[in-house]
N, C-alpha and C positions, 0 to 999 in steps of 0.2 A: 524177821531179819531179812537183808537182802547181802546173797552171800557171793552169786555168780551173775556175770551178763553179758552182755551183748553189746558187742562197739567194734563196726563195722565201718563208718563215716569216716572220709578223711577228714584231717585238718583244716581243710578248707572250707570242705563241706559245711563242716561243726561252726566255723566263722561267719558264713557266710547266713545260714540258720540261725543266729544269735547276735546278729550285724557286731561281729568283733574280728580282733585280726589275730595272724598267726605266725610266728617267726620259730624256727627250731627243724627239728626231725623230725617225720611223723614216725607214730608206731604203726605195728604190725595188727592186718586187723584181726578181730579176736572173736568167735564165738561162744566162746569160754573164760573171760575175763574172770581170774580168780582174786582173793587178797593177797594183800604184797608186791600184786604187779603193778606197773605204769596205766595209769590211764589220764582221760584227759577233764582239765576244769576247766570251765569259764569262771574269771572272775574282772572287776573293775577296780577303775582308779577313781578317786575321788574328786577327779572329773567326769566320769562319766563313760572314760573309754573301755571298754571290754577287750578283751584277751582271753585267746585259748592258751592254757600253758598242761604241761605233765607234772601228775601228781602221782605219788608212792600210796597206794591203797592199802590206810590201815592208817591211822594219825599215830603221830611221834608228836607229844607233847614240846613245850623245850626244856623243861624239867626232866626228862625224859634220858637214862643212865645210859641207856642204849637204844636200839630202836628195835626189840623183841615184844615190845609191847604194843605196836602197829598192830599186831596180829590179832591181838586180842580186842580191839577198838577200830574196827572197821565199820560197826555202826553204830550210831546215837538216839537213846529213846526223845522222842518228839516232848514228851511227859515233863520228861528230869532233867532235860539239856539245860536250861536257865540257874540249874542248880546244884550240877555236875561241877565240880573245881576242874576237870581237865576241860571242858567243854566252856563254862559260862563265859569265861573273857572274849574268846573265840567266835563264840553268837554275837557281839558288840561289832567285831568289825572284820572278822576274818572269814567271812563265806564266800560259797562260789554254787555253780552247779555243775552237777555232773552228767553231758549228755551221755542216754546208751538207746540203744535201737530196741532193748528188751531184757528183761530179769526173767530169773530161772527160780521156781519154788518146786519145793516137793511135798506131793498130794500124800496124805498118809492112807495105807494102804485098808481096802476093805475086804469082807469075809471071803472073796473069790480071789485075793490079790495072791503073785505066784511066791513060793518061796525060793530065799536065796541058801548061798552056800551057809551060811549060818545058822541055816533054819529060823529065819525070821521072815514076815514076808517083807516084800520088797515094796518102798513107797516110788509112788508113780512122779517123773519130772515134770513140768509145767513148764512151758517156755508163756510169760506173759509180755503181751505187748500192747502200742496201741491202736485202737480201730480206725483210725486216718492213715495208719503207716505213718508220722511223723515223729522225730527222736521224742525220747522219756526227757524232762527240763528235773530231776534230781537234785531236792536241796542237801547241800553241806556246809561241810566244814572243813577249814584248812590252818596245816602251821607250820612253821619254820625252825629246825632242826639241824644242830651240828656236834660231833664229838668234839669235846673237850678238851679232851687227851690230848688231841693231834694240834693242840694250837689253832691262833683264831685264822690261820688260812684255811683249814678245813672247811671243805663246802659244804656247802647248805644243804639237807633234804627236804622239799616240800612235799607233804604227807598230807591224807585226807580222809575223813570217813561220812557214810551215809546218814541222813536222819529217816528214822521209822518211824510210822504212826499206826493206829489202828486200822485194822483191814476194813475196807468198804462191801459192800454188797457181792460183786465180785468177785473179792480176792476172799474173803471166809470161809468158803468151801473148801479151800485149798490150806490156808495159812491166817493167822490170827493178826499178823504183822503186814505192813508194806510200807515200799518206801517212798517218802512224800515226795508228790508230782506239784511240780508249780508250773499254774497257767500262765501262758504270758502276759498277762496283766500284773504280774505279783514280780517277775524277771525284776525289773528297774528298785525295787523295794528293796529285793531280799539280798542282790549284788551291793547297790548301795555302801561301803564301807562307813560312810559318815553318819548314817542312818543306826541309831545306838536304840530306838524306842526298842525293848524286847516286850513290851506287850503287845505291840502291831507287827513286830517278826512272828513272836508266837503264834500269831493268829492267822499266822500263813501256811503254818505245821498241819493241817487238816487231812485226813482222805481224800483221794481223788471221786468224783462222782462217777456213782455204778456206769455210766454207758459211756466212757473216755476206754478201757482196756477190754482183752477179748486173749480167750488164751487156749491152748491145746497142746495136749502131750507130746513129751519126744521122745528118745533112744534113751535108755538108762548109761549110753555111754558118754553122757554128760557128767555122770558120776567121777568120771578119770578127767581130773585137769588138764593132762597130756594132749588130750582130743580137742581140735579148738575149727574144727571144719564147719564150713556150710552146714552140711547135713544135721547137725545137732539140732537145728531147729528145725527140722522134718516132722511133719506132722505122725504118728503111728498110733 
């Protein structure tokens, strides 16, 4: 799964790297991006033009009684998405990507690893990134969400979760999951909203190849949400 990461980039930044444009607030930047926060999508129009907008991490179906269930659906298996009822309509036309500067995995721990107050030992963080230094391109998913209750002026939440796929060479030492990188050749495909083939989406769902990422431990004080500095991605 991909649970925490890294989004540092302004808005402009992110537009300018994705030739799209940006209108709104930016956020705050984050070395700790957790679920449920804001973070940011690219997605397009069916012309062509792309847009950075903010997205509620954690998709909110619109079937959806409340939005408690964000929490639970922040990421989507690459596998079963085609076949998933909250997910498959969503694949046809409602993606985006999600840039971040790097994702946080945790290594599980071995026979030297230290123990915690629990008396378990404690698994080691991973800050992964890539080896150009250029943002992670993150496929998803996005939807549009309102209470009910409140009558149809109630505004909209746009919510969003990650797709994972099978770890590549890389990331297996670490985690059996990751989450799928899309090279820029695939960008124009997967934003696409008019673009319905889910056999040729599908087959964008892949691992990233072994020499794209490059990763090393950090503080365990990655563990506290709270914490969202610089220093998190300090190598130790």
């Amino acid at each position: 799964m991909c649970g925490r990461f890294v989004s540092t980039q302004s808005p402009d930044a992110i537009a300018d790297f994705f030739g799209a444009s940006f209108e709104g607030e930016a956020l705050p930047p984050n070395y700790n991006v957790a679920p449920t926060t804001d973070v940011y999508g690219v997605v397009a129009s069916a012309e062509g033009e792309r847009r950075v907008e903010a997205f509620h991490w954690g998709l909110v179906p619109v079937w959806a009684k409340d939005t408690k269930i964000g929490s639970k659906m922040i990421n989507a298996r690459a596998e079963t998405i085609a076949e998933k009822p909250a997910f498959k309509s969503l694949l046809k036309k409602h993606r985006l990507i999600v840039p971040m500067d790097g994702f946080y995995e945790w290594q599980a721990p071995g026979a030297d690893a230290p123990v915690g107050k629990a008396g378990k030992p404690i698994k080691t963080p991973m800050f992964i990134h890539r080896l150009d230094g250029e943002p992670l391109a993150i496929a998803g998913l996005w939807a549009t969400w309102r209470d009910k209750e409140l009558g149809p002026e109630a505004p909209w939440l746009h919510s969003c979760t990650l797709i994972t796929t099978a770890a590549n060479g890389t990331m297996s030492p670490v985690h059996d999951r990751m989450p799928v990188i899309l090279p820029q050749s695939a960008w124009a495909a997967w934003l696409d909203p008019t673009n319905a083939d889910i056999d040729s989406l599908r087959g964008l769902l892949v691992p990233a190849g072994d020499d794209i990422l490059t990763m090393h431990a950090v503080s365990t004080s990655v563990n506290n949400v709270r914490n969202k500095g610089s220093e998190l991605i300090d190598p130790v």
